[in-house]
C-alpha positions as CSV (number, residue, x, y, z in Angstrom):
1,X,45.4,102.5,9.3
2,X,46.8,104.6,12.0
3,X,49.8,103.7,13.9
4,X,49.1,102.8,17.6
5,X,52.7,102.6,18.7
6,X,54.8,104.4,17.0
7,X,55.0,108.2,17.7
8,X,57.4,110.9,15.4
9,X,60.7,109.5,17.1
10,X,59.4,105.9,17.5
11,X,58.0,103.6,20.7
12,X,58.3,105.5,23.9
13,X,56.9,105.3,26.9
14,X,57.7,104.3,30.6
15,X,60.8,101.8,31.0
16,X,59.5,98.2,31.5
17,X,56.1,98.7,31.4
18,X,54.1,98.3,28.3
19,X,54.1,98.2,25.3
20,X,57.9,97.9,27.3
21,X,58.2,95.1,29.1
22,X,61.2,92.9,28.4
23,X,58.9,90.5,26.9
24,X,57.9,92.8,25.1
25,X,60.9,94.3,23.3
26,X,61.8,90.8,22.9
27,X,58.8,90.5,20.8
28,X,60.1,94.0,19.6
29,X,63.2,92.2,18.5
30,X,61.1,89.4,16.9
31,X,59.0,92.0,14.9
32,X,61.5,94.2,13.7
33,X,64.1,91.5,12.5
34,X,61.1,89.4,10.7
35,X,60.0,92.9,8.6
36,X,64.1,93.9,8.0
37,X,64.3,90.4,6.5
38,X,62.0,90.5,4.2
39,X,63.4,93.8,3.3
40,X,66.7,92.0,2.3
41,X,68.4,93.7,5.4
42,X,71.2,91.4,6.4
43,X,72.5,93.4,9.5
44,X,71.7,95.3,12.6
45,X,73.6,98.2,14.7
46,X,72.4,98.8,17.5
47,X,72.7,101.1,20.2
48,X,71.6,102.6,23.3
49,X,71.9,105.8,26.4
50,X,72.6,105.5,29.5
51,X,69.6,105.2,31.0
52,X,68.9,102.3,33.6
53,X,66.8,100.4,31.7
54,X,68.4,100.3,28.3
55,X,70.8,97.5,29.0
56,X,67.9,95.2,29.9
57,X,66.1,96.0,27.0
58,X,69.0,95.9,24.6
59,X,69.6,92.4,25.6
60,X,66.0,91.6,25.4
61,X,65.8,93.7,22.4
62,X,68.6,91.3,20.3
63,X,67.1,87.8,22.0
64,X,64.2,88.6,20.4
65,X,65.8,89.0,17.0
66,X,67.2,86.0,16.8
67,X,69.3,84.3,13.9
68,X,68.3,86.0,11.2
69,X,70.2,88.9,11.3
70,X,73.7,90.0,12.3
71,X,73.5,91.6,15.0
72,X,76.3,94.7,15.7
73,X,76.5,96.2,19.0
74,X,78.0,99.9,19.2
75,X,77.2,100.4,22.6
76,X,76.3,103.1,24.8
77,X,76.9,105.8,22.2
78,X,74.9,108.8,20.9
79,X,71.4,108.5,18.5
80,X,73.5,109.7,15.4
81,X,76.1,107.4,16.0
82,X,74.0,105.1,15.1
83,X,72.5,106.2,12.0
84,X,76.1,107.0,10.3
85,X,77.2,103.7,10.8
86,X,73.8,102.3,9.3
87,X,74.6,104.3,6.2
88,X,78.1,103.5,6.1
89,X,77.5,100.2,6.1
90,X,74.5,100.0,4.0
91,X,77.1,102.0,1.0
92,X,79.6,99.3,1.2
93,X,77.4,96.9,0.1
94,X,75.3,95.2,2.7
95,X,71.8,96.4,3.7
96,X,71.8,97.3,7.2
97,X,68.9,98.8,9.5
98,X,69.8,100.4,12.9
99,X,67.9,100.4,16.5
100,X,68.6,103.2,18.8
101,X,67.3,102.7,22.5
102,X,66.2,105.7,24.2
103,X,63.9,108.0,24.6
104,X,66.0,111.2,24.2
105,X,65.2,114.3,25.9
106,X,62.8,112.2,28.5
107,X,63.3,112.0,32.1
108,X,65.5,108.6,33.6
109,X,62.4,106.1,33.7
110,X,61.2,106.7,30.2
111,X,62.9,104.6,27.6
112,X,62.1,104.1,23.7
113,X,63.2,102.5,20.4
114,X,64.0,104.2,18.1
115,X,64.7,102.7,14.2
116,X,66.6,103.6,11.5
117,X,66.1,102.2,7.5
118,X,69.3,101.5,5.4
119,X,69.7,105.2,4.2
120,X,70.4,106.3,8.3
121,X,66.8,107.5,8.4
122,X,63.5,106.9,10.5
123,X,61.6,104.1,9.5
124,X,58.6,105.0,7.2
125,X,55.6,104.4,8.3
126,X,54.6,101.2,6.3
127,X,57.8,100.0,7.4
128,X,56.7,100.7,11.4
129,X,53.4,99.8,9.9
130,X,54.9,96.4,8.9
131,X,56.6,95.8,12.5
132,X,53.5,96.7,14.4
133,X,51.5,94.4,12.4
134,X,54.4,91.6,13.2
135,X,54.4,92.4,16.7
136,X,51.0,91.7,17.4
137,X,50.8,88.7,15.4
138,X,53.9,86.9,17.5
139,X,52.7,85.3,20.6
140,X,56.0,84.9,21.9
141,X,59.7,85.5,20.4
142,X,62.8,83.0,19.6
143,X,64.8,82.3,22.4
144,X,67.7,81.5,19.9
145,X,69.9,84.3,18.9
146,X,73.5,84.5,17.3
147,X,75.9,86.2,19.6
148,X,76.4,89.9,18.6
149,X,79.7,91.4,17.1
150,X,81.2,94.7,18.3
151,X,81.3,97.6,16.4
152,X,84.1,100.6,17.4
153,X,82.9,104.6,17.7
154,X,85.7,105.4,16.6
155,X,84.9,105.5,13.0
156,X,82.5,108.0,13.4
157,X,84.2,110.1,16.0
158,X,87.0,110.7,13.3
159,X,84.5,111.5,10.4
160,X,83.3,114.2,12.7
161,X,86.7,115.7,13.3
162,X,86.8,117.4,16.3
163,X,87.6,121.0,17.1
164,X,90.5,122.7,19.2
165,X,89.6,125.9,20.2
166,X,92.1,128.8,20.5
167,X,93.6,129.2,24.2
168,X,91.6,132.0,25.2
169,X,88.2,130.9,24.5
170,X,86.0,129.8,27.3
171,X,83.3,127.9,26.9
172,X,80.3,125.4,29.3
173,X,79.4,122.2,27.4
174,X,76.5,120.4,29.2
175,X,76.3,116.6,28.3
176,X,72.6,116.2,30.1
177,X,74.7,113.0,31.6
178,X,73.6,111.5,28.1
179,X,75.2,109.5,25.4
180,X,77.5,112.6,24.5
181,X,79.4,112.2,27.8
182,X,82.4,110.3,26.1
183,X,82.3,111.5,23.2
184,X,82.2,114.9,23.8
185,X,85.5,114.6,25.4
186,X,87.1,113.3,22.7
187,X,85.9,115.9,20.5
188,X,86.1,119.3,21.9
189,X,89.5,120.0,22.8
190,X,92.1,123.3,23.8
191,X,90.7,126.6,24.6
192,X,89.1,126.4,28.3
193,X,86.1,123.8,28.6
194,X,84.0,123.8,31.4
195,X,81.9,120.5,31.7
196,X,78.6,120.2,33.1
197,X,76.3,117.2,33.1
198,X,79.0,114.7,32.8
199,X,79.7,111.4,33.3
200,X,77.1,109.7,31.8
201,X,74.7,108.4,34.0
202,X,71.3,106.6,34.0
203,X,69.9,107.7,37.0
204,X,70.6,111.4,36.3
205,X,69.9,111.9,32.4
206,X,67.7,114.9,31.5
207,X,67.7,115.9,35.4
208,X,68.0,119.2,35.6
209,X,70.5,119.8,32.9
210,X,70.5,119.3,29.3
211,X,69.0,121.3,26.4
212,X,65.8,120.8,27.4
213,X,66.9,122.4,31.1
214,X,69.3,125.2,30.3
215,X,69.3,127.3,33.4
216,X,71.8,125.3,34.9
217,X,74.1,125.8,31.3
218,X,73.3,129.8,31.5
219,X,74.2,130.1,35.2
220,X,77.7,128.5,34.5
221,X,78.4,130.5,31.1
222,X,77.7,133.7,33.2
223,X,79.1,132.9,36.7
224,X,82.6,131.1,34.4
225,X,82.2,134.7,31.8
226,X,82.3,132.2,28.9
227,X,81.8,133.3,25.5
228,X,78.7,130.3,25.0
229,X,77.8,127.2,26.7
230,X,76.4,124.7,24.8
231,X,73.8,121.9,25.5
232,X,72.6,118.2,24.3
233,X,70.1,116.4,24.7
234,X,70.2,113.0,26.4
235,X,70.9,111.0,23.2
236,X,72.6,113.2,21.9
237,X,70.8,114.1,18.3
238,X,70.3,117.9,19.0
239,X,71.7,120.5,20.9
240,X,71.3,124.5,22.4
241,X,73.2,127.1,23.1
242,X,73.7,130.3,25.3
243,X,75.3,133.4,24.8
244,X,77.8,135.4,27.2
245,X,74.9,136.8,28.8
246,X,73.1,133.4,29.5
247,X,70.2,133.9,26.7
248,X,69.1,131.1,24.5
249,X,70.4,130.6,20.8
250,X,67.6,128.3,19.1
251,X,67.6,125.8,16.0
252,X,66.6,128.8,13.8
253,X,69.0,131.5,15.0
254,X,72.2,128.3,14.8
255,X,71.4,127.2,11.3
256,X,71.0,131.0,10.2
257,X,74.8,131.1,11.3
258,X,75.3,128.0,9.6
259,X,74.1,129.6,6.2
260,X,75.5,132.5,6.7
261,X,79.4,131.1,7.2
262,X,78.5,128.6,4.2
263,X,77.8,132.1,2.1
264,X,80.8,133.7,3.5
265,X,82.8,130.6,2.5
266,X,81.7,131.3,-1.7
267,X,79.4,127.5,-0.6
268,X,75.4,129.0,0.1
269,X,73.7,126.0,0.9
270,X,71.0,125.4,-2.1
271,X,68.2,126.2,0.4
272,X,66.8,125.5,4.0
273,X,64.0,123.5,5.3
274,X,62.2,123.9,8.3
275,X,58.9,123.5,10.2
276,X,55.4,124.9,10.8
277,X,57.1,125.6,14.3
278,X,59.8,127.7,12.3
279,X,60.2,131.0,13.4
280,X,58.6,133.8,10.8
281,X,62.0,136.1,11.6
282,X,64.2,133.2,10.3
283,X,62.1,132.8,7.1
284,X,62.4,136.7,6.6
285,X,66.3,136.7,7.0
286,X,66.6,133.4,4.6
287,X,64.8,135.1,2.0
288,X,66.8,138.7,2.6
289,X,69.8,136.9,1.8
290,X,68.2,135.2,-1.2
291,X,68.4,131.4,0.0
292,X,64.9,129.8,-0.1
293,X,63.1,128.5,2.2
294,X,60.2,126.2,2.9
295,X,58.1,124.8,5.5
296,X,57.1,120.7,6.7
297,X,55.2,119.0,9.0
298,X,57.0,119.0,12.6
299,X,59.5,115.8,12.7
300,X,63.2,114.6,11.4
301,X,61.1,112.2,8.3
302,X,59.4,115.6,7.2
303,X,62.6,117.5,6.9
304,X,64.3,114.7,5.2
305,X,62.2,114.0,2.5
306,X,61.8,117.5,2.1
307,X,65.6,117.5,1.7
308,X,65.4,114.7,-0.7
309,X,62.9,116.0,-3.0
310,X,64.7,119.1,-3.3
311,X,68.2,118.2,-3.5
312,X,68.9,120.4,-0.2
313,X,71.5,119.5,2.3
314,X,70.3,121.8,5.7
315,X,67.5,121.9,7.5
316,X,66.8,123.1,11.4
317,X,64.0,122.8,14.1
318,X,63.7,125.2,16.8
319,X,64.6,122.5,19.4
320,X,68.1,122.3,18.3
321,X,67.7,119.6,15.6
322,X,69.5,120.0,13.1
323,X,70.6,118.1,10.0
324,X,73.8,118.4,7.9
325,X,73.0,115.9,5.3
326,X,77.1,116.7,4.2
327,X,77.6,115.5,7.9
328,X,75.8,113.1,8.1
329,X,71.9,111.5,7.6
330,X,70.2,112.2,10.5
331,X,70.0,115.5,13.2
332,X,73.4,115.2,15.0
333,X,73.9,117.5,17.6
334,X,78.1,117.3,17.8
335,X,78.0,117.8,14.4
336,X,75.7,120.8,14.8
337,X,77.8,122.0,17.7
338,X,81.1,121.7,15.9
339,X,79.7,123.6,12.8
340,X,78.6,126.3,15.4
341,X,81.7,126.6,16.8
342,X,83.8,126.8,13.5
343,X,81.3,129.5,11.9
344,X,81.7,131.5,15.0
345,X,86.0,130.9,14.6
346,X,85.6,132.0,11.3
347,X,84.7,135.6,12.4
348,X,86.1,138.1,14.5
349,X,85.7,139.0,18.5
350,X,84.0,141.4,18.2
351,X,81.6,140.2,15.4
352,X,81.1,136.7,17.3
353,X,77.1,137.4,18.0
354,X,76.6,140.1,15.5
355,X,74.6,137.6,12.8
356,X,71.3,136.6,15.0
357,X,68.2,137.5,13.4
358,X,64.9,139.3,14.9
359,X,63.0,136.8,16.0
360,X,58.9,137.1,15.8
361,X,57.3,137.3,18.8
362,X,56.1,133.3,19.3
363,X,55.1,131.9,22.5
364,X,53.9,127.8,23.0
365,X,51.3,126.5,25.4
366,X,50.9,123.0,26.2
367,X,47.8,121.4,27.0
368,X,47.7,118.2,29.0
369,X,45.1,115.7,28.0
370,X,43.7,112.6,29.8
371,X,42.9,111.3,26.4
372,X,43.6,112.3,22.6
373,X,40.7,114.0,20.9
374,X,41.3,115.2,16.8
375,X,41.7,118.7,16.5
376,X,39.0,118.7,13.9
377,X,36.7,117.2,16.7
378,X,37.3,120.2,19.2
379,X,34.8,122.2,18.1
380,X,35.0,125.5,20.0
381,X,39.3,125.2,19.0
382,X,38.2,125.0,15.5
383,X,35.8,127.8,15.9
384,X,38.7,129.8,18.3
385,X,41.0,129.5,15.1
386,X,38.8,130.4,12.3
387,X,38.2,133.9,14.5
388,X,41.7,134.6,14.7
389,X,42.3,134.0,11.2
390,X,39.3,136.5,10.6
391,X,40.9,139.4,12.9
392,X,44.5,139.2,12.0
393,X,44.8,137.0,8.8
394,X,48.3,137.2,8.1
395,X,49.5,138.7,10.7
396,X,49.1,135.9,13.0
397,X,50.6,132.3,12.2
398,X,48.9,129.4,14.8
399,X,49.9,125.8,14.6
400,X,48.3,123.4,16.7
401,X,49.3,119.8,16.8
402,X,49.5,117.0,19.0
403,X,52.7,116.2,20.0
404,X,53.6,112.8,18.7
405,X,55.2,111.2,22.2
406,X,53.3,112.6,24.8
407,X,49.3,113.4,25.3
408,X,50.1,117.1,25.2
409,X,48.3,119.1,22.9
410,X,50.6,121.9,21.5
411,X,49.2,125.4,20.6
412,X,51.8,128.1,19.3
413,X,50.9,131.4,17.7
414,X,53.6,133.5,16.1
415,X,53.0,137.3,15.0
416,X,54.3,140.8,13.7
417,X,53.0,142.2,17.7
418,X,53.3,140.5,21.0
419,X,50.0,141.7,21.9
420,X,48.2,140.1,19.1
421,X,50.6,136.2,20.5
422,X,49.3,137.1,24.1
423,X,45.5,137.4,23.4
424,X,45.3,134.7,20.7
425,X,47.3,131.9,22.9
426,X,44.6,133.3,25.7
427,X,41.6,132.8,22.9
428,X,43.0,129.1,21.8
429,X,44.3,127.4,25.2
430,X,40.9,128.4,27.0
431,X,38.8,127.0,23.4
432,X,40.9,123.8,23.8
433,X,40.5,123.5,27.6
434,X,36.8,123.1,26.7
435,X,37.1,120.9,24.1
436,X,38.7,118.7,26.4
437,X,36.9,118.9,29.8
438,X,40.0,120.2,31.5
């Protein structure tokens, strides 16, 4: 049975309208603390951005679960906060779930929950299975809850370290007026730090700045002549960079320099794992330098269990995410930015952005849809796919997927020639357009 609510990064949707009412996530509550009890979970941290709504709904949220549970409030703090503390705790002894609320890189009046098992990981999906199932089966949630207990960020903050930079170096860090706001302060210190999308603040998350904006971040790191800028996301579990000149560093080309400092260190990471979104040029340099490489499905529960199976500790997405299972168990994007920052310490001046990889010429095209269709029901798509494999086999890789959040339906081709990305991407959108009466 397929999920109806819960997406790749859990519920999300418009704040305070359903399946996100407050009587909802107080059924929410009510659902999730009834399945993590029967798990043997005794507590729950949770957390939340700074979005408007996510107070609301965190009090909501922990009235629904009511006594069952203990309840441990971090706060407004980032996504990956979160998920160390669950693990932490879970280790010393007590079986503890987390709940982030927030829908991450999504504009101010979009919210989410977000849930984390006892390892620091998504949910599985029998366990969101279990809570869907319990949600629709409670007609209305206790109105009895034990008062929640504070938790500190400290703890976490200081198991990330921090970083002072040397005096001369200059550099933009963009908070997306997220859940890194605070933090971030704390953490990046010395050199000459230029803020941008700070303080937190509801109203503004995700507007305009942020990794998922990053013109604002470029035109600072080139008007400022820093030597990067780096950008979160609005909760804070991924993050972007720019160079000197204002271009993009993605996922792929940041954990490249990740391996390649852990190989210059005499500690190559055991392998990497990445997506079908994955760009073909980091695959290529992987391999060059003999560290293997494979491929999931697109999502942080992929990766992980990828990780798992394998015994690997690193894995990236394109989008910044990326997981340092030495760090911590979940994509962290002050980890990932404090790794960057050390790697690029570690070498000299004038080698500082001599490490990128080629990347293959990739281009992504979303379609907007009124309503979902399968792919395997779009018909001419199919058709449009099979041809391109025909004229370029190899040469061409396409992905098409449906993105699991929004009803956008996501077509990427990556190949050797930009020619053969331009005229396949034309081929596909215009099949799927079709398909679905746009």
């Amino acid at each position: 049975m397929s999920l109806r609510y819960f997406g790749t990064d859990g519920i999300r949707g418009v704040a305070l309208r359903s399946p996100l009412t407050l009587e909802e996530v107080a059924r929410w509550g009510a659902a999730w603390g009834q399945v993590a009890l029967q798990a043997g979970v005794k507590r729950l941290v949770v957390g939340w951005d700074p979005r408007s709504s996510s107070g609301p709904m965190s009090e909501a949220f922990i009235l629904g679960v009511g006594m069952g549970l203990k309840v441990l409030v971090l706060g407004m703090v980032p996504t990956p906060a979160v998920a160390w503390n669950v693990a932490r705790l879970s280790a010393e002894g007590s079986k503890t779930w987390g709940l982030m609320i927030s829908a991450s890189h999504n504009p101010p009046e979009d919210n989410g929950l977000k849930g984390f098992n006892e390892l620091g990981e998504k949910l599985e999906e029998d366990q969101e299975r279990a809570i869907e199932e319990a949600f629709g089966e409670l007609s209305e949630p206790t109105t009895i809850s034990a008062p929640p207990a504070g938790l500190e960020l400290q703890s976490y903050l200081d198991h990330l370290h921090g970083i002072t930079l040397p005096p001369d170096f200059r550099v933009v860090i963009d908070c997306a007026h997220g859940a890194t706001a605070e933090a971030a302060l704390e953490l990046f210190r010395g050199g000459e730090i230029h803020w941008i999308g700070v303080p937190a603040d509801g109203p503004r998350i995700n507007v305009g700045v942020g990794s998922t904006h990053l013109d604002a971040l470029a035109a600072a790191v080139v008007a400022w002549g820093a030597q990067l800028g780096i950008a979160f996301d609005g909760d804070g579990d991924r993050c972007l960079l720019v160079d000197a000149t204002g271009q993009v560093v993605d996922g792929d080309q940041m954990v490249w320099l990740m391996a390649q400092d852990r190989v210059a260190c005499g500690d190559p990471p055991p392998g990497v794992v990445g997506t079908l979104m994955t760009n073909g040029g980091l695959a290529q340099a992987l391999g060059q330098a003999g560290i293997p490489f494979v491929r999931t499905a697109v999502g942080d529960k992929y990766l992980l269990r990828e990780m798992a199976r394998r015994g690997w500790d690193l894995a990236a997405e394109a989008s910044g995410h990326l997981i340092q299972k030495r760090v911590g168990p979940s994509g962290d994007g002050l980890a990932a930015a404090l790794s960057i920052l050390r790697a690029l310490l570690h070498r000299s001046p004038d080698q500082r952005w001599a490490w990128t990889f080629r990347p293959w010429p990739q281009r992504l095209v979303n379609v907007m849809a009124r309503d979902r269709k399968t792919v395997e029901a779009c018909t001419g798509l199919v058709a449009a796919m099979a041809d391109i494999d025909a004229r370029w086999g190899s040469g061409v890789r396409q992905v098409v997927r449906w993105s699991g959040t929004e009803p956008k339906l996501r077509l990427m081709v990556e190949a050797q020639e930009t020619a053969w990305v331009d005229e396949a991407l034309k081929d596909l959108e215009a099949a799927a357009r079709r398909d679905l009466s746009l």
